[in-house]
VODRENMI-697879 format. One line per 10 residues: number of its first residue (from 1); their letters; for each residue x, y, z of N, C-alpha, C, CB. Coordinates in pm, whole numbers, plus 50000, padded with zeros to 5 digits. Glycine has a CB too. Example, Ala and Ser with C-alpha at 12.3 -4.5 7.8 and 13.67 -1.06 7.14 Angstrom:
! residues 2
1	AS	51319/49431/50780/51230/49550/50780/51320/49670/50780/51131/49553/50905  51285/49775/50708/51367/49894/50714/51290/50003/50787/51408/49940/50572
END
This chain:
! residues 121
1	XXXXXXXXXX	56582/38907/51058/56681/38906/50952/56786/39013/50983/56614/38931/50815  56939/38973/50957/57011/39096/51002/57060/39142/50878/57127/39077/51110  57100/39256/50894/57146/39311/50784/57316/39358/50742/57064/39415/50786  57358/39340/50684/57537/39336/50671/57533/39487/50644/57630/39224/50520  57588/39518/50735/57663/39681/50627/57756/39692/50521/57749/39780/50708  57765/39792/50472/57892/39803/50369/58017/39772/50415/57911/39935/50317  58092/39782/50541/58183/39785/50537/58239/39599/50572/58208/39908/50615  58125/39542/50665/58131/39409/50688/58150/39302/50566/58014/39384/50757  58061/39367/50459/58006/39295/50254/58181/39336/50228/57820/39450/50093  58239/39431/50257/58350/39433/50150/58467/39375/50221/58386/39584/50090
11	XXXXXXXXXX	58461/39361/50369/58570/39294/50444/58585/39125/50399/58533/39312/50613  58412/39060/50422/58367/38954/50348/58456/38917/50231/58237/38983/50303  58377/38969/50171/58436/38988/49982/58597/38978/49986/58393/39181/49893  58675/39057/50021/58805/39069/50033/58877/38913/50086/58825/39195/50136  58785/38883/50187/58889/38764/50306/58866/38623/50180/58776/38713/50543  58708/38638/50129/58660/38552/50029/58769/38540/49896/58516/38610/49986  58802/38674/49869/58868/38619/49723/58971/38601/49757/58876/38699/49596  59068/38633/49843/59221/38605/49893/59199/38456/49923/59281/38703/50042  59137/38399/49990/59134/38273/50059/59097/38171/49959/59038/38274/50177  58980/38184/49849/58959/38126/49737/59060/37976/49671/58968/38247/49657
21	XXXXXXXXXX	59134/38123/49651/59282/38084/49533/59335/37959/49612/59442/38235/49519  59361/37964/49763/59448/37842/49828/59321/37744/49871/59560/37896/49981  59231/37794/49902/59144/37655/49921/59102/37524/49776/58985/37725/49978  59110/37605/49681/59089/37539/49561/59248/37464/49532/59033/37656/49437  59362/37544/49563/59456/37461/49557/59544/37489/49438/59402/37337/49558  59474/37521/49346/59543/37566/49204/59617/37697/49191/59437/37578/49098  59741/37704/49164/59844/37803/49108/59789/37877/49003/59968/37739/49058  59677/37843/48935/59648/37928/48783/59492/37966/48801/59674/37813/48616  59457/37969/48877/59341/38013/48913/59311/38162/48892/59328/37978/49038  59194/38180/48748/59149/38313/48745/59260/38354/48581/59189/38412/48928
31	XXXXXXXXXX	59328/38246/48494/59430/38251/48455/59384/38180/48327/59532/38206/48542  59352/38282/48200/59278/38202/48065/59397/38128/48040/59219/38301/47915  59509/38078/48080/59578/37969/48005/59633/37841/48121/59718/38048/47915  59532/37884/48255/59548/37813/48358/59538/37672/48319/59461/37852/48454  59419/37608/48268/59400/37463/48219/59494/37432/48150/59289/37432/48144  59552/37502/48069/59664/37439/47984/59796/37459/48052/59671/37504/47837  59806/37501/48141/59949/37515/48241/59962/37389/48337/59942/37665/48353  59799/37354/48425/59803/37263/48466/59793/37117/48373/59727/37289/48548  59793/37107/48236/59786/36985/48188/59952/36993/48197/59697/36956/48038  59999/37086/48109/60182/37035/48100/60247/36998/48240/60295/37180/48040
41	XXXXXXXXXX	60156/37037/48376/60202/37011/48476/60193/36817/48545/60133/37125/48549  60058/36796/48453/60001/36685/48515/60123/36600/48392/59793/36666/48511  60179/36651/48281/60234/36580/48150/60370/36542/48199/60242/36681/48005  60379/36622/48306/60531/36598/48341/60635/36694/48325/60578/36497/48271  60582/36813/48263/60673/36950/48247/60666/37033/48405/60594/37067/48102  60793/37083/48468/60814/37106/48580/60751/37263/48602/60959/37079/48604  60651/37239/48753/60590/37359/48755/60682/37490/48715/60534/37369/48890  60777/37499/48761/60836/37606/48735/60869/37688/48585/60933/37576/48793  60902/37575/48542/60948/37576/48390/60797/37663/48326/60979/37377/48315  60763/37598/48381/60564/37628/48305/60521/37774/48299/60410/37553/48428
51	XXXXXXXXXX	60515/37810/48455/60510/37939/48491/60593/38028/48421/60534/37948/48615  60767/38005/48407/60837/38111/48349/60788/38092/48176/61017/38096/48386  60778/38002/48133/60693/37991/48022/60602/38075/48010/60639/37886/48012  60507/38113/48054/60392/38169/48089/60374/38320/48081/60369/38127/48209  60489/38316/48164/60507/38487/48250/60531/38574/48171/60628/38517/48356  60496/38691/48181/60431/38810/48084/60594/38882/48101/60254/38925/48160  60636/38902/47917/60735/38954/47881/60778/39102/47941/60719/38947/47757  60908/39102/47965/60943/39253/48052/60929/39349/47991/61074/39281/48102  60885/39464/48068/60860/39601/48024/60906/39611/47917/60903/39699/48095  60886/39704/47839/60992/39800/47708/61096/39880/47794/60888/39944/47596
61	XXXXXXXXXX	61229/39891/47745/61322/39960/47749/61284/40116/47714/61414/39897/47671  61233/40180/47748/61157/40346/47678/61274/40399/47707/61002/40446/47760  61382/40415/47837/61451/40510/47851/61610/40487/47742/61462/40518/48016  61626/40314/47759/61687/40320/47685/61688/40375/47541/61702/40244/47702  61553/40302/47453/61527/40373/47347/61536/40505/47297/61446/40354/47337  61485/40581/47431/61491/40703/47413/61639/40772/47382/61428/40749/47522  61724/40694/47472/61818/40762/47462/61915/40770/47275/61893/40700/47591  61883/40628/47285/61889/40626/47115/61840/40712/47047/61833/40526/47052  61734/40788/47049/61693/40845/46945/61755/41014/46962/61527/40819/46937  61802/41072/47075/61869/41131/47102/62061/41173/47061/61823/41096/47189
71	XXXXXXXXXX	62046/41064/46988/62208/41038/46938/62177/41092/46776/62275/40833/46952  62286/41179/46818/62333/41219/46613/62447/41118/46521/62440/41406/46601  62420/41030/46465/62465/40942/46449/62624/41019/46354/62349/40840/46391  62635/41133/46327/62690/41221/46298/62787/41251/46358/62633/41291/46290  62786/41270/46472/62864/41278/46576/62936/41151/46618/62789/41325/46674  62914/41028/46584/62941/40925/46667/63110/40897/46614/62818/40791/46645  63217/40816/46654/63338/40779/46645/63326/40647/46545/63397/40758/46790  63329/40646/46424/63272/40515/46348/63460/40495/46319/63125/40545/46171  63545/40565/46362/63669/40513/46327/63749/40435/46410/63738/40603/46293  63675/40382/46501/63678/40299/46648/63669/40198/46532/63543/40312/46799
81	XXXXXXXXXX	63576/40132/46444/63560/39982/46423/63663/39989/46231/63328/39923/46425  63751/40051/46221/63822/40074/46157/64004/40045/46195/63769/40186/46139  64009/40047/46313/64125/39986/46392/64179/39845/46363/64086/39984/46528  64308/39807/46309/64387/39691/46311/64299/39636/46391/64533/39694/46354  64268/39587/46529/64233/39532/46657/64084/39455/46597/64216/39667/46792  64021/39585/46542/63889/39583/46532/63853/39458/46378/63840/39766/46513  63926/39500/46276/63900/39431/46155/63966/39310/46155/63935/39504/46041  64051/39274/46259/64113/39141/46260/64027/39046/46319/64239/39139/46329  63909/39128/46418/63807/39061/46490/63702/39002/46380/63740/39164/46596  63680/39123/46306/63610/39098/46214/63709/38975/46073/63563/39261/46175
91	XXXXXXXXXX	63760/38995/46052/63802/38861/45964/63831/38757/46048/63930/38876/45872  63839/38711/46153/63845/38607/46225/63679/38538/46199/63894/38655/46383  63578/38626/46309/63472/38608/46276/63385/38550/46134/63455/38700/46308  63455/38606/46023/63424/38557/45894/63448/38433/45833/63470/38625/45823  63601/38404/45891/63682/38292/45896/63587/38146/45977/63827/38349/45986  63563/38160/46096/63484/38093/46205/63380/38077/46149/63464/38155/46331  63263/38157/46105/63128/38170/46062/63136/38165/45892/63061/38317/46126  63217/38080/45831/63192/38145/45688/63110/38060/45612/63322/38169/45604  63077/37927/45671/62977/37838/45605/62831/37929/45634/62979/37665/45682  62793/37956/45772/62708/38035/45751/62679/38133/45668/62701/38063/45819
101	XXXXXXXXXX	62754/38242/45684/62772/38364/45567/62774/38305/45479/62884/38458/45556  62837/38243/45373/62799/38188/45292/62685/38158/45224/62830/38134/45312  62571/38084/45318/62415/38035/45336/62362/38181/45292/62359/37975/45518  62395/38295/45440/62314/38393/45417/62294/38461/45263/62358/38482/45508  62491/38440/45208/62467/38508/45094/62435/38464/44960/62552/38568/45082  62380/38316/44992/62326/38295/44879/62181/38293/44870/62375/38191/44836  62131/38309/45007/61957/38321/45005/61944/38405/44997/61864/38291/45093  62013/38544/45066/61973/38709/45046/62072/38766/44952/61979/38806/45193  62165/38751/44870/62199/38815/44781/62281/38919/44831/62100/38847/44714  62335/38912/45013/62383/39039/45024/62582/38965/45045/62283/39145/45189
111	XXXXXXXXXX	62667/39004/45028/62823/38947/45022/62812/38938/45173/62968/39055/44949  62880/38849/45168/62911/38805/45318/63014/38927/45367/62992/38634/45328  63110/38965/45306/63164/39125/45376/63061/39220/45429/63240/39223/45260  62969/39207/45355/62887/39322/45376/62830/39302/45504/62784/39344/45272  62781/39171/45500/62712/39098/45631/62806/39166/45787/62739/38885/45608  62944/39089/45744/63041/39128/45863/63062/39241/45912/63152/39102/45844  63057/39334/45824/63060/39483/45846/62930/39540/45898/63093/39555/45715  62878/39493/45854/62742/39567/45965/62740/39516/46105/62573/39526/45912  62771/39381/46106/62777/39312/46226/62902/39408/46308/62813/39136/46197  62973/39424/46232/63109/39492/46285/63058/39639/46339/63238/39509/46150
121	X	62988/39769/46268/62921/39825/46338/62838/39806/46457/62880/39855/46279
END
């Protein structure tokens, strides 16, 4: 009887699970929503589509965030969205969107100015 050493068992092991995945053939292999990726595949939904479906949402923004919380809102230039330029954008916008606004302000109770102006911030 021969005996494997440690280092032969983990070379094994290694060539075994890499090689696995393509001999079986399947893209979702090892993957709790694998069966259901390959049915929409067999349904006629395009592998690709499936996968980005699938694919695990991007990092958090931390640095950005961070940097937000670093801001004195005190400090900031709020007379930038106070400009001719700026409020004509904003009543255009109101103009364009006012069936909506409208909607909003009769389900939430808030004036559709009010709406625009925050949007406008």
């Amino acid at each position: 009887m021969t005996f494997i050493t440690a280092g032969v068992f983990r070379l094994l092991f290694v060539t075994i699970s890499i090689l696995m995945p393509a001999v079986a053939g399947g893209d979702f292999i090892g993957d709790i929503f694998g069966p259901l990726k390959e049915k929409l595949i067999q349904d006629g939904l395009d592998r690709r589509q499936v996968a980005m479906a699938f694919s695990p949402p991007p990092p958090p923004m931390f640095a950005t965030v961070s940097k937000t919380l670093r801001m004195r809102e005190g400090r900031l230039n709020y007379s930038q969205f106070l400009t001719p330029a700026s409020l004509e954008k904003a009543r255009a916008f109101q103009r364009i969107h006012d069936r909506a606004l409208r909607d909003a302000e009769i389900q939430y109770g808030v004036d559709s100015s009010v709406i625009v102006a925050i949007l406008l911030v």
